[in-house]
N, C-alpha and C positions, 0 to 999 in steps of 0.2 A: 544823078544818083547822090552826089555830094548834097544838095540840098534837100533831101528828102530822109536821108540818114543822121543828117550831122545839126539838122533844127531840132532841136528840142518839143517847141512846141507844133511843128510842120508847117506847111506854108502853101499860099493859095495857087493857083495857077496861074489868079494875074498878077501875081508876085513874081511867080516860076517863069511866066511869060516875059516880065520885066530883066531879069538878071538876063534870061538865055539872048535875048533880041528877037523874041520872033511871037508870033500874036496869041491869045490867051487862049484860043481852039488848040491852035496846036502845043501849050503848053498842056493844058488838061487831057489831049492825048498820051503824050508823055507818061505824064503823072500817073495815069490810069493805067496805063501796062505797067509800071512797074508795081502798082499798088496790088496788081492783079498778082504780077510774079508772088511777091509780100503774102498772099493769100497761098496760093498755089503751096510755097514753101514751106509753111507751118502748119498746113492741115490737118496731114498727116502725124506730128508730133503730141503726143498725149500728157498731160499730166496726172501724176503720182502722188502718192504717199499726202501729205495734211492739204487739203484744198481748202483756202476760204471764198467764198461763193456767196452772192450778192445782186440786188438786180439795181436796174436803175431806168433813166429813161433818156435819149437826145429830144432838144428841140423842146419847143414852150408853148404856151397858151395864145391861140389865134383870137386875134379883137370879136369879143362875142362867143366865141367858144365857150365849152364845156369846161370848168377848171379840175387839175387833180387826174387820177389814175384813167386812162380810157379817153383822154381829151383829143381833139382831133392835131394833127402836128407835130405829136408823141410818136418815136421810134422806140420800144421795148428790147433792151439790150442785157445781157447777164455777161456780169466779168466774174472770173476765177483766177485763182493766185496759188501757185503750189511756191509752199514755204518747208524751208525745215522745220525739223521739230519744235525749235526753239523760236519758232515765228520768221525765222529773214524769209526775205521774198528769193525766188529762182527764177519762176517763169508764168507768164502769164495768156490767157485767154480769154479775146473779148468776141461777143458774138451777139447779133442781132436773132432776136425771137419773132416769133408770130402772135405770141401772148405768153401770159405768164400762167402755162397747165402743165398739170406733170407730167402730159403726156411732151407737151414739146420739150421741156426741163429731161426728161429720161431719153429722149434722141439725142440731145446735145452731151448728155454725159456720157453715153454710150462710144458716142463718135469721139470726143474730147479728152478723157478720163479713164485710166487703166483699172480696172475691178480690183478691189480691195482696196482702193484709194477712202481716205475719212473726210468726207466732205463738211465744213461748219457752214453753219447759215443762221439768218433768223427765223422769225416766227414764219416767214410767208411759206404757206401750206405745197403751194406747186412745188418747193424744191426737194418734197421728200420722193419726187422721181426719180432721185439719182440711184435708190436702191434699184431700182431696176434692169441699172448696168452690173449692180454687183457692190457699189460702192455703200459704207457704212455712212449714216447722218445724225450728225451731233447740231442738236436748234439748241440758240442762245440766246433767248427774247432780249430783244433789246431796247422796245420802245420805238419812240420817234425823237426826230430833234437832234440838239447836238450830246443827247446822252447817247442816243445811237451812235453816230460820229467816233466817240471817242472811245469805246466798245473796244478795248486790245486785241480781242480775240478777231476783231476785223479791221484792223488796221490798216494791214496794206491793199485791199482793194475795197476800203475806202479812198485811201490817198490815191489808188490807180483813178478809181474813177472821176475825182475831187481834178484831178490831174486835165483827164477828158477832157471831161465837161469846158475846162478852163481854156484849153489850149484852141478845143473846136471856137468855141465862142468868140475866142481871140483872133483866128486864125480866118475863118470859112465866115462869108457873108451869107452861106446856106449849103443846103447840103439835103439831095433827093434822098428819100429814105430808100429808094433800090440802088444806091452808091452807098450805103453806111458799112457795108462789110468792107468794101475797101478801104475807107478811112478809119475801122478800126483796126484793118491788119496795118499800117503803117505805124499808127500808136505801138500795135503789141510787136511788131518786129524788129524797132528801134530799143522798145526794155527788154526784150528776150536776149539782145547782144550789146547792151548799153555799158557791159567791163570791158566791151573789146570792140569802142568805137573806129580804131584805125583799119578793121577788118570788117568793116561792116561793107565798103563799096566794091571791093572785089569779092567779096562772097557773093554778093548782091548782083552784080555784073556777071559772074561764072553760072549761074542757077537761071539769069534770064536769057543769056545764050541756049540754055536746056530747055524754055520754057517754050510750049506750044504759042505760035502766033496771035495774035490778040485783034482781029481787024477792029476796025471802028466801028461797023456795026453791032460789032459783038458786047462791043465797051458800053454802048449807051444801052443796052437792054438789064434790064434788075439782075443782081449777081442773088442766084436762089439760094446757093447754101449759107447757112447759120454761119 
């Protein structure tokens, strides 16, 4: 638990396998239940009030591939960031998609997002699903490039995802896309309590005591929800 809370940018199994002493199978088990607990614990918890919302994508161009949006190797993921008024970040949600429609854009907010939430976004057209939970959407063309990027009104999930991207790449030699939900709840559960790093292993250890058993078979089948 210490190392999965207290990395910054997370760390592999056969990293995880190295420090524990014992072989990278059973370190990736590990890892995986507790990524799972990670999951389990935040699902439920919605975000409110100014959301900036954003999509992005893991994973890169396969030699010969198709380049750009729809390429094959591409996992389709939307981060949200509920901030105060004044922009500081509180809390965040990251979630793998099926593609980028309103129709799956309006489940995700449905499930994720308290109605009368104001969700900002750019130009891309799926995110005006979120009215269909209730939620208000203010678009903010932004371009491409690094004018996008620097865009204030999306700041911090920009930086969440600038974040991602960095840590994965740095971190993970690969990564199935039916395991990407768990390696984003580990991202989102280390910033959702990253002012109260010293209580992160006992909250984490008290909740996976509560949490329904994880066998191994269960571990290695695609985690379905977003």
């Amino acid at each position: 638990m210490y190392h999965l809370t207290q990395s910054k940018g997370g760390i592999s199994s056969i990293e995880l396998g190295r420090r524990l002493g014992v072989t990278q199978t059973t370190a990736w088990k590990i890892k995986h239940k507790l990524m799972q607990v990670m999951i389990e614990r935040d699902a439920g918890k919605r975000l409110k009030g100014r959301i900036e919302m954003d999509d992005a994508y893991l994973g890169g161009e396969r030699s010969g591939g198709k380049r750009g949006r729809g390429s094959a190797g591409k996992t389709p993921i939307v981060a949200a960031v509920e901030t105060t008024p004044e922009g500081k970040p509180i809390r965040i949600k990251l979630r793998r998609v099926s593609g980028f429609r309103c129709s799956e854009i309006a489940r995700l907010a449905k499930d994720n997002f308290d109605p009368d939430s104001s969700v900002i976004s750019d130009g891309l057209r799926c995110f005006a699903g979120v009215t269909e939970a209730g939620c208000s959407h203010h678009v903010i063309i932004t371009g491409s490039g690094r004018k996008a990027v620097l865009t204030p009104a999306f700041k911090w999930v920009n930086t969440a995802l600038a974040n991602i991207k960095n840590a994965m790449t740095g971190t993970y030699r690969a990564i199935r896309e039916k395991h990407v939900p768990r390696y984003l709840a580990e991202f989102e559960y280390r910033f959702n309590r990253r002012y109260d790093l010293a209580a992160m292993m006992p909250r984490l250890g008290y909740i996976a005591v509560r949490t329904p058993p994880m066998p191994y078979r269960l571990l290695k089948l695609a985690e379905l929800g977003a």
